[in-house]
C-alpha positions as CSV (number, residue, x, y, z in Angstrom):
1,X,20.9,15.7,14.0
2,X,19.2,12.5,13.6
3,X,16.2,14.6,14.6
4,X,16.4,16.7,12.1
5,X,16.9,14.0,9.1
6,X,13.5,12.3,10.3
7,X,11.4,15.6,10.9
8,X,12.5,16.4,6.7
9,X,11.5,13.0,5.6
10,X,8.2,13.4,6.9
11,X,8.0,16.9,4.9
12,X,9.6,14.8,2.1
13,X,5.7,12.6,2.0
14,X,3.6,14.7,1.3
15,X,5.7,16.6,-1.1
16,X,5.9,13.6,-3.2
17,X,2.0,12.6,-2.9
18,X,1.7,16.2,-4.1
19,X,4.0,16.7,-7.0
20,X,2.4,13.0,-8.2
21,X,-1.1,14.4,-7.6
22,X,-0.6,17.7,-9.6
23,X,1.4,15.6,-12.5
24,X,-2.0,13.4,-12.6
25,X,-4.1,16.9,-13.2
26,X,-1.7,17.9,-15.3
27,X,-2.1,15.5,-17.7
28,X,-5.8,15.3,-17.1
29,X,-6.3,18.7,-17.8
30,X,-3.6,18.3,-21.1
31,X,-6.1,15.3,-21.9
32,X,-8.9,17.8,-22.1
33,X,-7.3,20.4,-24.1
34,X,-6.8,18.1,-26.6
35,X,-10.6,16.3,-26.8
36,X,-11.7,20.4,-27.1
37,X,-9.8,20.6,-29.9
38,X,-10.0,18.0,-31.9
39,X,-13.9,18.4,-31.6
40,X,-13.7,22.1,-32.0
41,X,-11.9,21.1,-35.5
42,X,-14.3,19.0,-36.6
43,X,-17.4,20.7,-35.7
44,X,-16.0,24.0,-38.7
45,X,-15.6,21.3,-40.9
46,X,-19.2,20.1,-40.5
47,X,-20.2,23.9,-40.2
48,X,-18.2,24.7,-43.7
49,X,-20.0,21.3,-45.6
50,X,-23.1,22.2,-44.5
51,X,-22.9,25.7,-45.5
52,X,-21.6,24.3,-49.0
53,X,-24.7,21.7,-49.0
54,X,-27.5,24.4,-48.1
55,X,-25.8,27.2,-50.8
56,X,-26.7,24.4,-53.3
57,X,-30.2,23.7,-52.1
58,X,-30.7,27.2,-52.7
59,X,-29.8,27.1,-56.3
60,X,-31.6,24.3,-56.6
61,X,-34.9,25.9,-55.3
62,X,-34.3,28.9,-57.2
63,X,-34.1,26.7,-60.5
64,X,-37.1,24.8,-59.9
65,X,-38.9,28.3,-58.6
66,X,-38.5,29.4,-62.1
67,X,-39.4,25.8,-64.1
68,X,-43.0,26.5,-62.2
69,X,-43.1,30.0,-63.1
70,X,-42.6,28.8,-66.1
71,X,-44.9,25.6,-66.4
72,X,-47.2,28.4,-65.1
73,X,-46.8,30.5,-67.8
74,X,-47.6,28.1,-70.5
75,X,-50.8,26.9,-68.4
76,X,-51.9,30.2,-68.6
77,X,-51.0,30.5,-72.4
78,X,-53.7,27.6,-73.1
79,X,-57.0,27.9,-74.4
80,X,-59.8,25.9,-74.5
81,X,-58.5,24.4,-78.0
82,X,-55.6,23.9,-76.8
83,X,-57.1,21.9,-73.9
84,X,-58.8,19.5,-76.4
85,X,-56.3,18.6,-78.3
86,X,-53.9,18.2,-75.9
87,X,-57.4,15.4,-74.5
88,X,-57.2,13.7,-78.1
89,X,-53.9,13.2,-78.7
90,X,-52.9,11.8,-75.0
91,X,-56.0,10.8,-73.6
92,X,-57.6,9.4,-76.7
93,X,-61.1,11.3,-76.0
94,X,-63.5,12.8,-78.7
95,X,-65.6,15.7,-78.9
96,X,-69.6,15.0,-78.6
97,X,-70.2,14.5,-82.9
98,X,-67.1,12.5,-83.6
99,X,-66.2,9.1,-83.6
100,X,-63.0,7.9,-81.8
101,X,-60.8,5.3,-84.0
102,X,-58.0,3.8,-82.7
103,X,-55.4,1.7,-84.9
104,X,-53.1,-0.5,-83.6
105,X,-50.2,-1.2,-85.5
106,X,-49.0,-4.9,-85.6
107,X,-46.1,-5.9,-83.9
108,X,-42.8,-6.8,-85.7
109,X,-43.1,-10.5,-86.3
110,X,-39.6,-12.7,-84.6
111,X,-37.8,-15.1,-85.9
112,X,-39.1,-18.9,-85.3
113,X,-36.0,-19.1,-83.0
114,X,-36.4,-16.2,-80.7
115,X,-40.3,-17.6,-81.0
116,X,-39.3,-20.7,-79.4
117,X,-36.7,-19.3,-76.7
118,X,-39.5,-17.4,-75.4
119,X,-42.2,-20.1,-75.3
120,X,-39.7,-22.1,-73.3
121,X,-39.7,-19.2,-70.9
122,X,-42.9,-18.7,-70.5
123,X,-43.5,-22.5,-69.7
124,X,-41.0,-22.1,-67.2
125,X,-42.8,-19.2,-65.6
């Protein structure tokens, strides 16, 4: 009988070193699962912000599509005429018989006070 005891302990090892090795997978493999998961997760949340951020960059180029159709448009809707006066009122340019005047309108005079608080900054500078 004592035979018998010894021969099942030595079944009894590798038993053991195999129960521990499959409980090591196990949790390994449970490990796994659970990184998949948790990236699976938050690769649709990207996917759904992203799809939100291009469906307003579409709108967006749509809009300004139509503000140069538009700016278009009213390029096309000038005339030479148009052209100058647009030259003489921003560019301050003159046709070839005029004279160009430009007046400057004096600035709004300060008070002695404000005067002096901004020579002292200035000599600070």
């Amino acid at each position: 009988m004592v035979r018998l005891r010894k021969r099942s302990l030595k079944f009894e090892k590798p038993n053991r070193i195999k129960k521990r090795y499959y409980s090591f997978l196990t949790i390994v493999l449970l490990l796994c699962i659970g990184i998949t998961i948790k990236s699976t997760f938050e690769n649709i949340l990207k996917i759904v912000s992203y799809q939100g951020k291009i469906k307003e960059m579409k709108k967006i180029q749509i809009e300004t599509a139509q503000k140069n159709e538009n700016l278009k448009k009213q390029l096309g809707d000038l005339d030479a005429r148009s052209y100058e006066a647009i030259a003489r009122n921003n560019l301050k340019m003159s046709g070839e018989d005029e004279v160009l005047i430009i007046i400057h309108e004096p600035e709004e005079k300060t008070p002695k006070k404000e005067q002096k608080s901004k020579n002292k900054d200035k000599k600070k500078d």
